[in-house]
C-alpha positions in Angstrom: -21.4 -25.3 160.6 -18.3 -27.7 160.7 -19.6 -31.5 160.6 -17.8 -33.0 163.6 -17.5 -36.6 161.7 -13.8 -37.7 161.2 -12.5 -40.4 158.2 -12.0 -43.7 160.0 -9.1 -46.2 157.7 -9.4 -49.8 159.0 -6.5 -52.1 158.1 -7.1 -54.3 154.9 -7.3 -57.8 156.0 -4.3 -59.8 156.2 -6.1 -62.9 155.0 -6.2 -63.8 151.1 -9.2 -63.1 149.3 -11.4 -66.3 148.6 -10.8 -67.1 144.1 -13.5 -65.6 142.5 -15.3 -67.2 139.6 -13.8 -67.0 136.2 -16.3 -64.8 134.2 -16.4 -64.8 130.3 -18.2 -63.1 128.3 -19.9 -64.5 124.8 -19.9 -61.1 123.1 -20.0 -57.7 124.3 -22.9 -55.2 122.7 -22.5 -52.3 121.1 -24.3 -50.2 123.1 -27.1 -48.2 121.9 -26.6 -44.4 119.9 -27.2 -41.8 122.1 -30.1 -39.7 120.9 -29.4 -36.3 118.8 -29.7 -33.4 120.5 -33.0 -31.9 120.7 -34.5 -35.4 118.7 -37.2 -36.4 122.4 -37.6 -34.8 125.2 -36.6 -36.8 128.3 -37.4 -37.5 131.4 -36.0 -38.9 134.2 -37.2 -41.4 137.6 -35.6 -42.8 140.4 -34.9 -46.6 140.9 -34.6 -47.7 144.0 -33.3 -51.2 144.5 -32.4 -53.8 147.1 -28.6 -54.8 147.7 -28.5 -58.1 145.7 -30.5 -56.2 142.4 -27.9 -53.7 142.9 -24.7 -56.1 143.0 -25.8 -57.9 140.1 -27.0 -54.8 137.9 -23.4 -53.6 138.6 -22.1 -56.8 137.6 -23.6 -57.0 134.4 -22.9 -53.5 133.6 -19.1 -54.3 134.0 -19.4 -57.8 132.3 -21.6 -56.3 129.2 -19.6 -53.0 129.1 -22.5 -51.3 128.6 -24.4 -48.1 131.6 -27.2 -49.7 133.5 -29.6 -47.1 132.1 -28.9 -49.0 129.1 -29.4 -52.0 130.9 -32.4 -51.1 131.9 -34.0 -49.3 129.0 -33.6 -52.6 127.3 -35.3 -54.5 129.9 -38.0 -52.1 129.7 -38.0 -51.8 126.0 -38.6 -55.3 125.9 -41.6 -55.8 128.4 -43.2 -52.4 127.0 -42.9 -54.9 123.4 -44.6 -57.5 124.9 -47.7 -55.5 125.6 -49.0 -54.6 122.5 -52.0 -52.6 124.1 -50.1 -50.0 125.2 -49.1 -48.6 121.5 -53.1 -47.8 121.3 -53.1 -46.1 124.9 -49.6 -44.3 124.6 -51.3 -42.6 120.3 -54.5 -41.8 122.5 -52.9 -40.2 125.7 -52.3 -36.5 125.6 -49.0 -35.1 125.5 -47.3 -33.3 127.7 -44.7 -30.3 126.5 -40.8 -30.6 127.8 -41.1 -27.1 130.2 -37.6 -25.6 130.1 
């Protein structure tokens, strides 16, 4: 069944675009080495976030040079650090096998 939706162009605005903010970055990370093959298993989630979160993740991605999932593994790396309780749980918990 055909989808009955058509492309719609609207004219670009004939108005100048407002200066943006001069962005500079410090130093740009190298980002982190990508696993070898068959080194973990992985798995993989869905993040959902709001408008604004998602602007700025974009944002830093491009100013950084560097994926948001490496954005955020880092951000995760470092709260999952900060809890030193969960090393204990994560030995004790039983694993689960990578079904293929």
């Amino acid at each position: 069944m055909r989808s009955s939706r058509r492309a719609v162009i609207l004219p670009l605005a004939q108005a100048p675009l407002p200066p943006v903010a001069e962005i500079r970055v410090a130093r740009v990370l190298a980002p982190h080495p990508r696993s070898a093959a068959g080194s973990k298993a992985k798995a993989a989630f869905t993040l959902r976030l709001d408008a604004e979160r998602h602007l700025k993740l974009r944002l830093a991605c491009a100013v950084t040079g560097r994926s948001a999932q490496q954005l955020v593994t880092e951000a995760l790396d470092s709260l999952l650090g900060a809890m030193p309780e969960l090393e204990s749980m994560a030995d004790r918990a039983p694993r689960q096998h990578a079904k293929r």
